[in-house]
C-alpha positions in Angstrom: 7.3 2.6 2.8 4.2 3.4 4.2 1.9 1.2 6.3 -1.1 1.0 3.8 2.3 0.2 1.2 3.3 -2.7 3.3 -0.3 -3.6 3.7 -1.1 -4.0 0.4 2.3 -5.8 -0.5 1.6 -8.2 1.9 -1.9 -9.5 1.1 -1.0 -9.6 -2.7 1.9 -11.9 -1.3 -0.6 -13.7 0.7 -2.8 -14.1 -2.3 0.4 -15.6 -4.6 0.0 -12.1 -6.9 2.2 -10.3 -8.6 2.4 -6.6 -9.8 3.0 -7.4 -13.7 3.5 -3.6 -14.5 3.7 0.2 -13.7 0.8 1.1 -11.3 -1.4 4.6 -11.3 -2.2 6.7 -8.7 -4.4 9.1 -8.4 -5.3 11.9 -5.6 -8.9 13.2 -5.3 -10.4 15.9 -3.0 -14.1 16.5 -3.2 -15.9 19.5 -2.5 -15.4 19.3 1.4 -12.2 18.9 1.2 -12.2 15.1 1.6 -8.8 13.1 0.2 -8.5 9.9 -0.8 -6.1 7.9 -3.0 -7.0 5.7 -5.8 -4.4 2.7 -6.9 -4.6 0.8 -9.7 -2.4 -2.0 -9.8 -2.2 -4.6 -12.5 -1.2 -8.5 -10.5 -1.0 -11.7 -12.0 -0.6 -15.0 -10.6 3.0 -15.3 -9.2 5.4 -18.0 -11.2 5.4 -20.9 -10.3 2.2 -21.0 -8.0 -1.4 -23.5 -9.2 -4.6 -21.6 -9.7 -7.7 -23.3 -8.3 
């Protein structure tokens, strides 16, 4: 996995979330040739955890 992967796992951890179902990604390039990734990931609270 890659760092950003085990980045992001981490801080939903952190934050007692969970990833309640398939996620999208999405690769964009503009016009200069810039890259980036967009995630959409769908969390919940994890079981068994209180919500302020």
């Amino acid at each position: 996995m890659v760092r950003a992967g085990q980045d992001l796992f981490g801080w939903l951890h952190r934050h007692r979330l969970a990833v309640t179902g398939p996620t999208l990604e999405e690769h964009l390039i503009d016009a200069d040739g810039a890259h980036a990734i967009v995630l959409e990931v769908p969390v919940s609270p994890r079981h068994g955890t209180r919500t302020a």
